[in-house]
C-alpha positions as CSV (number, residue, x, y, z in Angstrom):
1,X,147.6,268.3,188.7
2,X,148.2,264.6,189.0
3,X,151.5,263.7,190.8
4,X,153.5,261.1,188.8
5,X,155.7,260.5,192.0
6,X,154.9,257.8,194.4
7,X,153.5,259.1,197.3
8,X,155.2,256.8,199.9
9,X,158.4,258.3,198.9
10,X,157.8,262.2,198.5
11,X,160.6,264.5,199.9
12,X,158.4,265.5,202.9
13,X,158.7,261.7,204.3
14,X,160.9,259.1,205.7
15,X,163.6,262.0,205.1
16,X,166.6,260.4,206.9
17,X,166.6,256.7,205.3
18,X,166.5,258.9,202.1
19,X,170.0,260.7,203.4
20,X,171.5,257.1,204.2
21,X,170.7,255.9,200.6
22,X,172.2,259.0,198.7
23,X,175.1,258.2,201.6
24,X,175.9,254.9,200.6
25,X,175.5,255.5,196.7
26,X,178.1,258.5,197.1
27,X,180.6,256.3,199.1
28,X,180.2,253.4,196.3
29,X,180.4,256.1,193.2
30,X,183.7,257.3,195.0
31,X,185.3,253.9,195.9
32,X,184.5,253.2,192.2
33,X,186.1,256.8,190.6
34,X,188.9,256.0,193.1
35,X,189.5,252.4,191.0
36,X,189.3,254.3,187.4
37,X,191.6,256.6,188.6
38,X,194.3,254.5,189.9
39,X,193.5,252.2,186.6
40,X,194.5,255.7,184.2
41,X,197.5,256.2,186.3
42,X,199.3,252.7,186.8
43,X,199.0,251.5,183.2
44,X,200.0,255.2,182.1
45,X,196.9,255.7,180.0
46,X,197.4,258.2,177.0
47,X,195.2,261.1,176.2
48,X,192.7,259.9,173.4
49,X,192.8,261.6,170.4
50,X,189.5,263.3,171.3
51,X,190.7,264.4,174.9
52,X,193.7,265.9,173.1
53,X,191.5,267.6,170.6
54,X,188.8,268.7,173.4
55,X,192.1,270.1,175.7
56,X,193.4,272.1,173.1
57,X,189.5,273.5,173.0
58,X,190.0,274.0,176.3
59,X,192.8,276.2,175.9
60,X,191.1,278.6,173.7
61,X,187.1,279.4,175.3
62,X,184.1,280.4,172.9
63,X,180.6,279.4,172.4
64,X,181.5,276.8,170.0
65,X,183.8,274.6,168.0
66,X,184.0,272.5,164.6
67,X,182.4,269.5,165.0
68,X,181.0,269.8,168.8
69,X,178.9,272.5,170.8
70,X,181.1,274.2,173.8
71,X,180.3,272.6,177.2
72,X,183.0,269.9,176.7
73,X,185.8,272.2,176.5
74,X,184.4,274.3,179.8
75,X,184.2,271.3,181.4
76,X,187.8,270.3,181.1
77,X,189.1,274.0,180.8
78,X,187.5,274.4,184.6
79,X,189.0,271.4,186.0
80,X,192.7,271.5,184.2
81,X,192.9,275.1,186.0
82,X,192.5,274.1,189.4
83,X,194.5,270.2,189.1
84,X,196.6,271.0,185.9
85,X,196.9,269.4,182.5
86,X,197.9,266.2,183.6
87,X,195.8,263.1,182.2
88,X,193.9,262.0,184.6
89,X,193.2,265.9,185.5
90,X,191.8,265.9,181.9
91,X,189.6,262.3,182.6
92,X,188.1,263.4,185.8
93,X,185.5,265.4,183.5
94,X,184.5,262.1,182.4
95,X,184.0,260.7,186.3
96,X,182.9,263.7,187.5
97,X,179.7,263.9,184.9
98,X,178.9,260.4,185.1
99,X,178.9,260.6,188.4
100,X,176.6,263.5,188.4
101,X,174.2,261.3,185.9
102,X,174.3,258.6,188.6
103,X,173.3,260.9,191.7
104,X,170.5,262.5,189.8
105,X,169.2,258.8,188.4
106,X,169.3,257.8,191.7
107,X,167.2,260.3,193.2
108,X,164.4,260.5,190.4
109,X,164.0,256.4,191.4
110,X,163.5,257.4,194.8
111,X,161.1,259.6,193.5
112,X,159.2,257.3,192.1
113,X,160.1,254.3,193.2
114,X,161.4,253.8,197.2
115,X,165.1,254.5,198.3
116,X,166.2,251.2,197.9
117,X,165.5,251.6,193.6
118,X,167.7,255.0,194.2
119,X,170.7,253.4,195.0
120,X,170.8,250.2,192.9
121,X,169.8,252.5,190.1
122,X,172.6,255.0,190.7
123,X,175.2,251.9,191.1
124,X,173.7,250.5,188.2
125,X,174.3,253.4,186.2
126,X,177.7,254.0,186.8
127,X,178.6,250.3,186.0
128,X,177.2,250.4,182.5
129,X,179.7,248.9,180.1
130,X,180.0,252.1,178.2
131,X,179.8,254.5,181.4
132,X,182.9,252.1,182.8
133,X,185.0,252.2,179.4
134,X,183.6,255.9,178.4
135,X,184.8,257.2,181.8
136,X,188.2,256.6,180.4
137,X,188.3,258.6,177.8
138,X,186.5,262.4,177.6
139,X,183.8,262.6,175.0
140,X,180.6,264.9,174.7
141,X,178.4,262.1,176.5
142,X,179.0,262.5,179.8
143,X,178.0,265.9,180.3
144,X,175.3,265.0,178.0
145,X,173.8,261.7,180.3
146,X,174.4,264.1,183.5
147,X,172.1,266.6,181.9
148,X,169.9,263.9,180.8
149,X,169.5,262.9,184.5
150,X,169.0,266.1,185.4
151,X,166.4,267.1,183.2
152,X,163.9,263.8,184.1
153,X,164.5,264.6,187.7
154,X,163.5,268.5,187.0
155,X,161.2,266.9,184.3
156,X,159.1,265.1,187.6
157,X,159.2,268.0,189.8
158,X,157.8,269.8,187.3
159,X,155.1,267.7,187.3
160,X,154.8,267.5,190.8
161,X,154.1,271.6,190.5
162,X,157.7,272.2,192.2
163,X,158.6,275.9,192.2
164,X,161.4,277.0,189.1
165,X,161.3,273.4,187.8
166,X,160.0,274.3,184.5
167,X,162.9,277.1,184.7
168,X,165.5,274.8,185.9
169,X,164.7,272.1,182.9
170,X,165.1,274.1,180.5
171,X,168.6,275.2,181.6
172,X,169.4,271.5,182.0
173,X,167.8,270.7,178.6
174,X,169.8,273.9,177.2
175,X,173.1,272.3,179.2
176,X,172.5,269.6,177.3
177,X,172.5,270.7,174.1
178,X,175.8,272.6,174.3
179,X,176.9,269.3,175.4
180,X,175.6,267.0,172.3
181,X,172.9,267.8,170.1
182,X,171.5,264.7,170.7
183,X,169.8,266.6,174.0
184,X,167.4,268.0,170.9
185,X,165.3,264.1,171.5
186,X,164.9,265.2,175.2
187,X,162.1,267.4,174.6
188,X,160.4,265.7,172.1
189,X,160.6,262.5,174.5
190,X,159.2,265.3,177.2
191,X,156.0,266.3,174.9
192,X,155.7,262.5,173.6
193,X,155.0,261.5,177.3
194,X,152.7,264.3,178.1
195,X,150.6,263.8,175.0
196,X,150.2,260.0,176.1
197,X,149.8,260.2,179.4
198,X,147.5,261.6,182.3
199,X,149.8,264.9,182.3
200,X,148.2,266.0,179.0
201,X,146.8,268.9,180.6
202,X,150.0,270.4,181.1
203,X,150.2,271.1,177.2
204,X,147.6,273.9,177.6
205,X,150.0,275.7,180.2
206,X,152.7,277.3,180.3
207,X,155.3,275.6,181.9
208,X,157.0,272.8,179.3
209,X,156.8,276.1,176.8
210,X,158.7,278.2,179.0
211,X,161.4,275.1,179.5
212,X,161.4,275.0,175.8
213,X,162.0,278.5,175.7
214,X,164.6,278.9,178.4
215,X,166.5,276.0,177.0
216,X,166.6,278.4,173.2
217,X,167.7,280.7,175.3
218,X,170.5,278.9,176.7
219,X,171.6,277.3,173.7
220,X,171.3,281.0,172.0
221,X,175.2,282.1,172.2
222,X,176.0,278.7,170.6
223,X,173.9,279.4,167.8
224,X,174.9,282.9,167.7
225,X,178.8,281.3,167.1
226,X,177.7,278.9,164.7
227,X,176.1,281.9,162.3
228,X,179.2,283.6,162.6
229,X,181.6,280.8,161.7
230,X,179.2,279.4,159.2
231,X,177.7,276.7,160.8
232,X,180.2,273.9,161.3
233,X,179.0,272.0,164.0
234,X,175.6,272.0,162.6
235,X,176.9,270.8,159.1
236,X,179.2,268.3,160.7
237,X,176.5,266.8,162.9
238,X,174.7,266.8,159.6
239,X,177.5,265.1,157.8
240,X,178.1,262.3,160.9
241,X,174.3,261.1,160.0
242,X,174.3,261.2,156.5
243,X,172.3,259.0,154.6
244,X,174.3,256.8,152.0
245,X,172.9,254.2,149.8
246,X,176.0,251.9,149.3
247,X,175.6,250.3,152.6
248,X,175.2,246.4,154.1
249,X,172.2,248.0,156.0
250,X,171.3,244.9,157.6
251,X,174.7,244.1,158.8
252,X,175.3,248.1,159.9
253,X,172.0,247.4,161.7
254,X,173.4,244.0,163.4
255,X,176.5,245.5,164.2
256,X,174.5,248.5,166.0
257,X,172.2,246.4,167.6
258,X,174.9,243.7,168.9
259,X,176.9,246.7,170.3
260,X,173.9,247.6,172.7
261,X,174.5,244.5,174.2
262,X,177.6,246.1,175.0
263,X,177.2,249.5,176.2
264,X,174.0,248.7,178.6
265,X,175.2,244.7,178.9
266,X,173.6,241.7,177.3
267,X,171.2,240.9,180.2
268,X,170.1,244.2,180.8
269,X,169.6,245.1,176.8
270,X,167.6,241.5,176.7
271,X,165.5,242.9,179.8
272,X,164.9,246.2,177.9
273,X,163.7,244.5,174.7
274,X,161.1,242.7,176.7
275,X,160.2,245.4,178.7
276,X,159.2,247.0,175.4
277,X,156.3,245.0,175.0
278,X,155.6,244.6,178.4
279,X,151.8,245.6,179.4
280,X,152.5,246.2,183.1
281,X,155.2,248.5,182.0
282,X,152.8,250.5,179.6
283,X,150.1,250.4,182.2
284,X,152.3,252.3,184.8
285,X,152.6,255.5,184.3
286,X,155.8,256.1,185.5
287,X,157.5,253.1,184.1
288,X,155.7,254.6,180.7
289,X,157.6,257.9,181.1
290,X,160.9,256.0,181.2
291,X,160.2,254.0,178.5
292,X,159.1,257.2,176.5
293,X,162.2,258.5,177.5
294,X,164.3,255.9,175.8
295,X,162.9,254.7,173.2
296,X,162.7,257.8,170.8
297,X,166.3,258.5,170.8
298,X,167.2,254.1,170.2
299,X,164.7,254.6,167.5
300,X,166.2,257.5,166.0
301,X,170.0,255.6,166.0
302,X,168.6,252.4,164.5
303,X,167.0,254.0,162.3
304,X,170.6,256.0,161.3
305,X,172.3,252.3,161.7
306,X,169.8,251.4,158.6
307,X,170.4,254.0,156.5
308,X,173.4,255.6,157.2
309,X,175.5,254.0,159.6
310,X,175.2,254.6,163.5
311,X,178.5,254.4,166.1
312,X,177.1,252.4,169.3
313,X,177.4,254.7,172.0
314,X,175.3,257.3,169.9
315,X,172.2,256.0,171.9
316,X,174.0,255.9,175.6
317,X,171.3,258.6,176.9
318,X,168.6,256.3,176.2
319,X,169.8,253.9,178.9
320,X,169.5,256.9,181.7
321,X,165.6,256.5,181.6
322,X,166.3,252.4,180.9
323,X,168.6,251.5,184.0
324,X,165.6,252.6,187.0
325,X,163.4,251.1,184.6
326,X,165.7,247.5,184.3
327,X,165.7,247.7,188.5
328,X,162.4,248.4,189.3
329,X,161.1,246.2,186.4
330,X,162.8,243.3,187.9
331,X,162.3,244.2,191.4
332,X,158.8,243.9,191.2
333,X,159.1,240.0,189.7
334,X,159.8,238.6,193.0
335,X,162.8,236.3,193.8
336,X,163.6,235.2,190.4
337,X,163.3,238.9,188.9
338,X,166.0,240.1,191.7
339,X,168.4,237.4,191.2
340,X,168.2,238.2,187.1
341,X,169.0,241.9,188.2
342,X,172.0,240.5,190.1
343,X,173.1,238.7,187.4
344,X,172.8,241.8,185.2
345,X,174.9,243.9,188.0
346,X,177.4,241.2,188.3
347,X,178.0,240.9,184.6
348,X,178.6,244.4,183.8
349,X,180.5,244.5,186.4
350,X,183.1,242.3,185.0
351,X,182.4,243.9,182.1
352,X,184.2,247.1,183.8
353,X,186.8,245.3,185.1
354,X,188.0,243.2,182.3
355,X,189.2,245.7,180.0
356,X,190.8,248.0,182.6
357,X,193.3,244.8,183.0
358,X,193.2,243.0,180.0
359,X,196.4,244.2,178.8
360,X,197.7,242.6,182.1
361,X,195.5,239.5,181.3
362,X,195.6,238.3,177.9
363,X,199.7,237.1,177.8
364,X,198.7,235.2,181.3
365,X,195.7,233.4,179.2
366,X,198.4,233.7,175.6
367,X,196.5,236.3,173.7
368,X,198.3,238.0,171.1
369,X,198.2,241.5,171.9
370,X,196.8,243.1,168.2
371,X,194.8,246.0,166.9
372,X,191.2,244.3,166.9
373,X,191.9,242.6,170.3
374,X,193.4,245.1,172.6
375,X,191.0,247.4,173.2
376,X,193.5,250.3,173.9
377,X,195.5,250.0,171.6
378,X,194.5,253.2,169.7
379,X,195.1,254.9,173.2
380,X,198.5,254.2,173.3
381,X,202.1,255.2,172.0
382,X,201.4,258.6,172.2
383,X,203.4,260.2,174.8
384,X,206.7,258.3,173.4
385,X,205.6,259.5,169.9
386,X,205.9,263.4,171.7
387,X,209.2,262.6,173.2
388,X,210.7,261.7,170.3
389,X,209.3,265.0,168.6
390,X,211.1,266.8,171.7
391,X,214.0,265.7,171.2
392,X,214.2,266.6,167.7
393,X,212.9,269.9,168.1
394,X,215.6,271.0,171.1
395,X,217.2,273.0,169.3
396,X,214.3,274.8,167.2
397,X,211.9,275.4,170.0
398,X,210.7,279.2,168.7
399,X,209.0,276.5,165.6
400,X,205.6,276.9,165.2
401,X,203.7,273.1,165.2
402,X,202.2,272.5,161.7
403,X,200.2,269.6,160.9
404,X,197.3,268.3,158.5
405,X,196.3,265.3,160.5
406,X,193.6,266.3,163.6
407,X,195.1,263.1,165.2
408,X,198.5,264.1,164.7
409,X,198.1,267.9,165.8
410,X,196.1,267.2,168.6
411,X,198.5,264.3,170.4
412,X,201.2,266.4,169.8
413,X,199.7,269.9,171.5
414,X,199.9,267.5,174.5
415,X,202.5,265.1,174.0
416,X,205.0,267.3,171.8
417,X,205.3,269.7,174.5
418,X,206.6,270.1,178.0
419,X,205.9,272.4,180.5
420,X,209.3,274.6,179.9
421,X,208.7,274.5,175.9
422,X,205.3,274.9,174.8
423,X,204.1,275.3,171.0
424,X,204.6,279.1,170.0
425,X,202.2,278.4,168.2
426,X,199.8,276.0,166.1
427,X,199.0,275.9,162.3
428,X,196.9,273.6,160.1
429,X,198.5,272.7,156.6
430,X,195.3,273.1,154.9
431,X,196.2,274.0,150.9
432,X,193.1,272.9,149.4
433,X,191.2,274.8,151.8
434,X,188.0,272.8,152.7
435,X,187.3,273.0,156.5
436,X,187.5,269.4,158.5
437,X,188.7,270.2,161.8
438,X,188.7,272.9,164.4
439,X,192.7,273.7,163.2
440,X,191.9,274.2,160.0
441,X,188.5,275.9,160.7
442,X,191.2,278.7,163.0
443,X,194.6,277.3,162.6
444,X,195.6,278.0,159.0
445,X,198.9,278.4,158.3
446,X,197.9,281.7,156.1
447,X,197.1,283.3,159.1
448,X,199.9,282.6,161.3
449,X,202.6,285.4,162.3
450,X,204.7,282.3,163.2
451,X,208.6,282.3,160.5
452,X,209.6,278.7,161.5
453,X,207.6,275.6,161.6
454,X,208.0,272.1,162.9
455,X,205.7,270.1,160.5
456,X,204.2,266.5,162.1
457,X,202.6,264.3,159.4
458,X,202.5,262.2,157.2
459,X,202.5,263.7,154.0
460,X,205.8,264.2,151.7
461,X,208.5,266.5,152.0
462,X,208.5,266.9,148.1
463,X,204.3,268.3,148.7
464,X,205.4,270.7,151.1
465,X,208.8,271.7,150.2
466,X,207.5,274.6,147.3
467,X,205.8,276.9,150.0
468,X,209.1,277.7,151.8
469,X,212.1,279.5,151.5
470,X,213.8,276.4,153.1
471,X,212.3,272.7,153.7
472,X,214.1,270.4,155.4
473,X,213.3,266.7,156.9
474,X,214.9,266.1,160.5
475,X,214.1,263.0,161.4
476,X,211.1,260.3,162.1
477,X,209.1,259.5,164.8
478,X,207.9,255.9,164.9
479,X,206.6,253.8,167.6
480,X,205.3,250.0,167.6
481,X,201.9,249.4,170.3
482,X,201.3,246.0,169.3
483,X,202.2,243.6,166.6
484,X,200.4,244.8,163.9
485,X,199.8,248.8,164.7
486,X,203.1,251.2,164.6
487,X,202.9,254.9,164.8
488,X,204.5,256.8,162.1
489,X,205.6,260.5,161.2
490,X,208.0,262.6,159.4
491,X,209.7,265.8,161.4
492,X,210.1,268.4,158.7
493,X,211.7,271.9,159.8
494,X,210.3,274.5,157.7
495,X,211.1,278.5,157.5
496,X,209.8,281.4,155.3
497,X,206.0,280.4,154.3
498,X,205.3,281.7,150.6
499,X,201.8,280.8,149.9
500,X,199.6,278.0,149.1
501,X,200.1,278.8,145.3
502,X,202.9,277.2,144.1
503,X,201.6,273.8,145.9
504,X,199.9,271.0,144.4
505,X,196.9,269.8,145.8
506,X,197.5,266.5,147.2
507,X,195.2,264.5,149.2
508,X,195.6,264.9,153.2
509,X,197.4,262.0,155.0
510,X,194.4,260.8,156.5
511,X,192.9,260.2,153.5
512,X,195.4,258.0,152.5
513,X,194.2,254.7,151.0
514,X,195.2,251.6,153.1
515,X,196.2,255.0,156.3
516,X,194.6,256.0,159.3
517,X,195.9,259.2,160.8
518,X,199.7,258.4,161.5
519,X,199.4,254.9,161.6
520,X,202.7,253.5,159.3
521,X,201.0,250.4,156.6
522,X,200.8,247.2,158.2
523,X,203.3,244.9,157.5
C-alpha cells in the first residue's frame, strides 16, 4: 500500500532530533499545566457544576450514566483515588487528557510533516482558547480530543501497514465513544478519506472493518447499560440535538459560527475557512485527510446550530485534525505565512491568559464585575454556599441530602460535606417522576432506606411539607458572586417520608420562569 507519511520523517530516521522535539513539547505542556494549576488554586476556583455532577459519578462506577457515556467518571474516579477529592485533583483529568491530545497531535505531524510541525502543533494545541478555558473545568471533551489524537495517529500507522494498528484504533475510536458520542463522526471521517483518496484500496480489506468492529466491541458494555436502564444517554444525546422550529436560525447560526472564533481563535478559524477552499490543501494528500477529518463533524454542528441550536465547543474535536493543518499550511507560505502563524500562537495565547486573571484585571481597568462579563462567575460561590449548609446541619448530620435541582445536589455532595461528615446518603425529590438527571434516574427518594432528610432547593416548604410526618424550614443559604447574580436556597429538615401521593405536582425549581438552578431573581 501507498504510505501517506512523509518519508523524510519515518520512525526509522533522524530518531534522536525526533526525541529532542517530543522533549521540548513535554517540558512546554508541563510548564503550561503547572500555570493552570497554580491559576485553580490561588483564585480558589470552585468545582463546576459538571465536575461536581461527574465526581459524584465517580463515586459510584458502571458502564454508564444519564446524560453521558462512562469514561469521564473513570477518569476522575482513577485520579481522586491516588491525589484525593480535592479540586484541582478533580481538574487534573482535564490537563492530563489535553495533554495526551497534544502529545499524540504532535507526533502524527512529525509523521507527516518534519519534527519541527510536531512541536508547534502540539503547543498549538494545548493553547486553543477552548483547550486553555476547558482545562479548567472537567467535561466529556478532553478524553474525547485525546482519543481523537489517538485514533488519526493509529489511523496513519494503519496506513502505513503498522502491526495491531487497525486493532489499536478501534480501541481508541471505542475510548472515544464512551467518552462522547460525538467519537461516532470519527469513523465516518475515517471511510470519507479512504473513499476519496489513494487509500481506497483499503476498503476491500479487512483492517478499517475490524477497527469498526473492535471499537462495537468496546463500546458493547455501555450499550449493554443503556438497554438495561432504558436508554438515557442515548435519549438525552437525542434530546440535546433536537430539532425545533421556533428558532432565530440565522442568529443561532451566527452565534455558533462567531464562537469558533473563540474556541480555535479568530486568526486561526480565519485560516481554516480559507484553507477550505484551498487547492494545494485538496491536492495533498495528507493535508486532505486533515481536512476530511474536520470538516464532517463542523458540518454536522452547523448544521445543528441551524436547526436546532448548537453550544460552541460541540465541534472542539474538529480542530485536532485543523491545528497541524493551520501550522503546516502556513509554514509552507514562506516568511509572511510564519509570521501569520505567530500571530495566531501569540493571540490565543493571550487568549489563555486573559481570563485566568480577569477577575484580577477588570477593577484595575473599572469593569463592573457582572454575570455576562465575568466569565466565572457561574463557577463561583459554591463552597461558601456548602458551609453554610454545614453549619446548619451540625446537629442533624445522620440527614440524608434531598434535592430536585442537579445543580444544587451536585455542589452540595461536594461542597455540603467534609471529610468527618459525609452525606449518609443522597435522594432526588422527583414526585412527578419523569427522569432528568442521573439522581433522579437512581436517587429517588422512594427508594431510599434513609428516615431524616436535609432538603437543598428551591422549591416551597408548603410543596413538600404533605409527604412527611414532620417538615420543618431551618434556615437559608444565600451568597452574592457579583452584582447582579446571588445564590439562593432553603434548608428544610424533614423526617418520616409517606409517599409521593398526597403531593401536588409542582413544577421543579429549575424550571422556574425568570430561575436558573439556585440562582435567587435578580434584583
Amino acid at each position: 500500500m501507498l504510505s501517506i507519511a512523509n518519508p523524510s520523517s519515518s520512525p526509522e530516521a533522524d530518531k534522536t532530533p525526533q526525541f529532542s522535539a517530543m522533549l521540548w513539547l513535554l517540558v512546554v505542556l508541563l510548564a503550561i499545566a503547572v500555570y493552570r494549576a497554580f491559576i485553580v488554586q490561588s483564585t480558589g476556583m470552585n468545582l463546576y457544576l459538571d465536575e461536581a455532577y461527574y465526581l459524584d459519578w465517580s463515586r459510584h462506577l458502571a458502564f454508564g450514566y444519564y446524560s453521558k457515556p462512562p469514561f469521564v467518571a473513570w477518569s476522575i474516579a482513577a485520579l481522586t483515588s491516588v491525589c484525593g477529592e480535592g479540586e484541582l485533583c478533580v481538574k487534573l483529568s482535564a490537563f492530563l487528557w489535553y495533554g495526551v491530545a497534544a502529545v499524540f497531535v504532535a507526533l502524527l505531524a512529525i509523521r507527516q510533516f518534519g519534527r519541527e510541525h510536531g512541536t508547534l502543533s502540539g503547543i498549538a494545541l494545548y493553547t486553543l482558547p477552548a483547550v486553555g478555558f476547558l482545562s479548567m473545568t472537567v467535561s466529556t471533551d478532553a478524553p474525547l480530543v485525546a482519543f481523537w489524537a489517538i485514533g488519526l495517529w493509529l489511523f496513519v500507522s494503519a496506513l502505513d501497514e503498522q502491526p495491531g494498528a487497525w486493532v489499536g484504533l478501534g480501541i481508541a475510536m471505542g475510548l472515544g465513544m464512551l467518552s462522547k458520542y460525538t467519537m461516532v463522526l470519527f469513523p465516518i471521517s475515517m471511510f470519507l478519506y479512504l473513499l476519496l483518496s489513494e487509500h481506497r484500496g483499503w476498503l476491500r480489506m479487512s483492517g478499517p472493518w475490524l477497527a469498526l468492529a473492535v471499537m462495537a466491541l468496546v463500546l458493547t458494555p455501555n450499550l449493554w447499560w443503556n438497554l438495561q436502564h432504558g436508554f438515557p444517554s442515548i435519549t438525552h444525546t437525542a434530546e440535546m440535538t433536537e430539532w425545533t422550529g421556533d428558532r432565530d436560525r440565522f442568529g443561532d447560526l451566527l452565534e455558533f459560527l462567531g464562537g469558533q472564533l473563540g474556541i480555535f481563535g479568530p486568526l486561526a478559524f480565519l485560516v481554516l475557512l480559507v484553507m477550505c477552499f484551498s487547492p494545494t490543501v485538496w491536492r495533498d494528500s495528507r493535508q486532505r485527510m486533515l481536512l476530511l477529518f474536520t470538516l464532517p463533524l463542523l458540518t454536522m454542528y452547523l448544521g445543528q446550530a441551524w436547526l436546532g441550536g448548537a453550544n460552541v465547543n460541540w465541534a472542539l474535536a474538529a480542530y485536532v485534525s485543523a491545528t497541524p493543518l493551520l501550522v503546516v499550511f502556513l509554514r509552507e507560505r514562506g516568511r509572511m505565512g510564519t509570521s501569520l502563524l505567530i500571530a495566531a500562537l501569540v493571540l490565543n495565547g493571550l487568549l489563555n491568559v486573559v481570563p485566568y486573571h480577569f477577575r484580577t484585571l477588570a477593577p484595575v481597568v473599572g469593569v463592573e464585575l457582572t454575570r455576562r462579563v465575568d466569565p466565572w462567575s457561574r463557577i463561583l460561590g459554591w463552597r461558601e454556599m456548602g458551609e453554610q449548609v454545614q453549619a446548619l446541619r451540625a446537629d442533624r448530620l445522620e440527614a440524608a441530602l434531598l434535592g430536585d435541582d442537579r445543580l444544587v445536589l451536585s455542589e452540595m455532595t461536594y461542597y455540603g460535606r467534609t471529610p468527618r461528615t459525609e452525606w449518609s446518603d443522597v435522594a432526588a425529590w422527583n414526585p412527578d417522576g419523569g427522569v432528568a438527571s442521573q439522581f433522579e434516574l437512581m436517587n429517588d427518594i422512594s427508594a431510599s432506606e434513609a428516615t431524616s432528610f436535609l432538603y437543598v432547593g428551591r422549591t416551597p416548604l408548603d410543596a413538600l411539607a404533605p409527604a412527611f410526618e414532620v417538615a420543618e424550614q431551618i434556615g437559608t443559604a444565600r451568597h452574592q458572586v457579583v452584582v447582579d447574580r446571588t445564590l439562593e436556597v432553603f434548608v428544610y429538615y424533614l423526617q418520616g417520608f409517606r409517599g409521593y401521593d398526597a403531593v401536588a405536582h409542582l413544577p421543579p425549581s429549575d424550571a422556574m420562569p425568570g430561575r436558573t438552578g439556585a440562582e435567587a431573581p435578580r434584583p
